[in-house]
GUGU-968198 format. One line per 3 residues: number of its first residue (from 1); their letters; for each residue x, y, z of C-alpha. Coordinates in nm, 3 decimals. Layout:
% GUGU-968198
NUM> a> X,Y,Z; ...
END
This chain:
% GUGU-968198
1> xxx> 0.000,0.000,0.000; 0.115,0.338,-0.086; 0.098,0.617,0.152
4> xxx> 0.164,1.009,0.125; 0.521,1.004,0.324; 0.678,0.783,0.038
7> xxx> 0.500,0.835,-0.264; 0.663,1.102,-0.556; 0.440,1.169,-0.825
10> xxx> 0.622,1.132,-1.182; 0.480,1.325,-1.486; 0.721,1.217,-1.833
13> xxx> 0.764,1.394,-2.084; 0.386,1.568,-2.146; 0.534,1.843,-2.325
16> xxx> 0.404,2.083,-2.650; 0.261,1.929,-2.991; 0.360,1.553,-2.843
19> xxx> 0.075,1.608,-2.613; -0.187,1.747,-2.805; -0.124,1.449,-3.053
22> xxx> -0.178,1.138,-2.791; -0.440,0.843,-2.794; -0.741,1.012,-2.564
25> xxx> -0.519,1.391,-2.527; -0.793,1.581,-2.374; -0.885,1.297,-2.106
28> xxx> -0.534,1.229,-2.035; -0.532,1.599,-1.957; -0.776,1.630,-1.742
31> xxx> -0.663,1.300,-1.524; -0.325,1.448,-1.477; -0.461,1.732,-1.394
34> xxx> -0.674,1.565,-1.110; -0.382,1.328,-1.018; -0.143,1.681,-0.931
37> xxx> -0.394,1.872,-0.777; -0.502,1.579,-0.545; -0.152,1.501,-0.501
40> xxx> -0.037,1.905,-0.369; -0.366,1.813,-0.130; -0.191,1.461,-0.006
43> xxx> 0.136,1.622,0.031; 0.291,1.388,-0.225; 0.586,1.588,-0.445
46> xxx> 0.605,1.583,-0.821; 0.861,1.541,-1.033; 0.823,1.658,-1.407
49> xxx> 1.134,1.597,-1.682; 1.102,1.724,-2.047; 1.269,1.526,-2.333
52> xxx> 1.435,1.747,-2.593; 1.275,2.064,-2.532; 1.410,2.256,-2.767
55> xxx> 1.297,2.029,-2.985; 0.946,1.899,-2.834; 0.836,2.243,-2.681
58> xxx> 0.764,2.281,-2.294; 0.487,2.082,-2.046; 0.220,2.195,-2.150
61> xxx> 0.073,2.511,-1.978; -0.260,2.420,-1.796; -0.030,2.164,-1.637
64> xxx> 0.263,2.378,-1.527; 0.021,2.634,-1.388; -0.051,2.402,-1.146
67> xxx> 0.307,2.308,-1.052; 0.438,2.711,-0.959; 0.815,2.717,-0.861
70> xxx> 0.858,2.335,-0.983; 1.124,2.310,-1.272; 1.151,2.024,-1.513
73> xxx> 1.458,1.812,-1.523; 1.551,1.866,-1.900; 1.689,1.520,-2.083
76> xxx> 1.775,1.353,-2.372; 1.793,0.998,-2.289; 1.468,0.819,-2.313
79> xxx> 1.444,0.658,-1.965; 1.448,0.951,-1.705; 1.703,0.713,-1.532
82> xxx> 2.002,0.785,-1.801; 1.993,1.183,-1.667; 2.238,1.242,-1.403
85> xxx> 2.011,1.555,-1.275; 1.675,1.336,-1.233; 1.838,1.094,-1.008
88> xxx> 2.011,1.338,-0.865; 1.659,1.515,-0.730; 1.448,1.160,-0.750
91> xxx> 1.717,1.027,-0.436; 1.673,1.384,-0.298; 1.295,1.318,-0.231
94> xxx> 1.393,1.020,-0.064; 1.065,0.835,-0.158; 0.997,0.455,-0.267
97> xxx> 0.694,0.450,-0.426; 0.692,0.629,-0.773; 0.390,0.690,-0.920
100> xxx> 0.449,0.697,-1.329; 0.240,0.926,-1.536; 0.304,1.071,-1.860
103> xxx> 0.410,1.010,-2.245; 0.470,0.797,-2.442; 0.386,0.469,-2.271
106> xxx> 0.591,0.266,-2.492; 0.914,0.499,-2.523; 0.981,0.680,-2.215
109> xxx> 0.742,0.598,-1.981; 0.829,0.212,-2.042; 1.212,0.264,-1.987
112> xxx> 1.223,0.480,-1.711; 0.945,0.233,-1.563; 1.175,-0.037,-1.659
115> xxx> 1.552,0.117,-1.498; 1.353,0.266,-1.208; 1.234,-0.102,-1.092
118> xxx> 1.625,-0.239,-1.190; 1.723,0.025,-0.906; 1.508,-0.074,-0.658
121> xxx> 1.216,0.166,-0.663; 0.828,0.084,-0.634; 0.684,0.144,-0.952
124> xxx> 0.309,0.247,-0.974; 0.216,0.270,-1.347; -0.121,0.532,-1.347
127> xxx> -0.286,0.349,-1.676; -0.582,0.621,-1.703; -0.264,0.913,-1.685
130> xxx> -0.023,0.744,-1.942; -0.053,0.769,-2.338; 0.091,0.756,-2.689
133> xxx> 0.040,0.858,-2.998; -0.168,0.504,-3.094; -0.381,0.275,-2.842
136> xxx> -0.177,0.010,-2.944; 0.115,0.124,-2.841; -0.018,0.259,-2.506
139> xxx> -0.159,-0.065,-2.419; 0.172,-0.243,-2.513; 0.361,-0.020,-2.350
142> xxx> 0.156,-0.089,-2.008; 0.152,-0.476,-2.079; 0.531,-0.419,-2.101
145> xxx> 0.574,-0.250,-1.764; 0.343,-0.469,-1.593; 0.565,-0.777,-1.715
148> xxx> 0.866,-0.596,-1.627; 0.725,-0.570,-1.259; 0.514,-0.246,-1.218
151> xxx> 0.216,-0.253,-1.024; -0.074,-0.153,-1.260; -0.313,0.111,-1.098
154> xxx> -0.569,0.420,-1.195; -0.536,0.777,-1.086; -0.820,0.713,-0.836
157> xxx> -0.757,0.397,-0.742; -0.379,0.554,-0.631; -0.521,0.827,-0.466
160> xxx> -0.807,0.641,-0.238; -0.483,0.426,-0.156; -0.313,0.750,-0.016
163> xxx> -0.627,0.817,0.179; -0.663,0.519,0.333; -0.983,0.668,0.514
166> xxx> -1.337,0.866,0.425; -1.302,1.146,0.653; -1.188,1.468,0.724
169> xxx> -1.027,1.771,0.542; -0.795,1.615,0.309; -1.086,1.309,0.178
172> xxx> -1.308,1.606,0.078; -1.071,1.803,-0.078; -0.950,1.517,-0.265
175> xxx> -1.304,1.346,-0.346; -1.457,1.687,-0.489; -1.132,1.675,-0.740
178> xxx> -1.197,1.324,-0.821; -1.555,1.372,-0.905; -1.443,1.659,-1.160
END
């Protein structure tokens, strides 16, 4: 079970014309949305990295608004893993459990899924807050990351797992965003 105190949220790569041109673009939008606001509420941290942005453009803006002060980790590699500067701030969090959100399922999301559970990390792959540019290879990509030892789960389902209980402050904040 994940809980608040060791849980990062990570959002790949969801950056410029890439994001507008997913499988599902305007619901994976809104679900990461959901998944960061309800996460500032739980007190989990996120971590966003941006592949080539010169190239690929910036996260996109109705995300970053919600993220003031927090500044991607720029890369090249695919996996997030092969940039000195993400594992440099992941180990700074000092959290086990990673949530994995973000694009695309089969390229970057799968290998950074893939090296993060080689180094020891609790990978929680958010299958409503992933894409790519086909279905097909979104659902490969999460078939892949399942085999390769990722526990499969669904923005809600993740966050009523940080809850843990129906009451109080932080379940109704989190419940009204859910129900958006």
């Amino acid at each position: 079970m994940i809980t608040p105190k060791d849980t990062l949220l990570l959002l790949i790569d969801v950056q410029g014309r890439l994001a507008k041109g997913v499988f599902e673009a305007a619901k994976v939008e809104g679900t990461l949305s959901r998944l960061i606001r309800a996460c500032q509420v739980l007190e989990v941290p996120v971590l966003v990295t941006e592949q080539y942005p010169k190239g690929l453009g910036h996260t996109i803006e109705s995300l970053m608004e919600l993220l003031p002060g927090n500044v991607p980790v720029e890369k090249l590699a695919f996996s997030c893993c092969g940039s000195p500067e993400f594992m440099h701030r992941l180990r700074s969090f000092n959290r086990n459990d990673i949530l994995v959100a973000g694009i695309e399922t089969h390229v970057c999301v799968y290998q950074t899924a893939v090296e993060l559970i080689e180094f020891g990390y609790n990978v929680h792959l958010v299958t409503d807050a992933v894409s790519s540019r086909s279905e097909e290879n979104k659902n490969l990509g999460i078939r892949c990351i399942e085999k390769a030892g990722a526990s499969l789960t669904s923005s809600e389902m993740a966050l009523f797992e940080l809850l843990r209980v129906a009451e109080g402050d932080t379940f109704k904040a989190v419940s009204k965003i859910v129900k958006e």
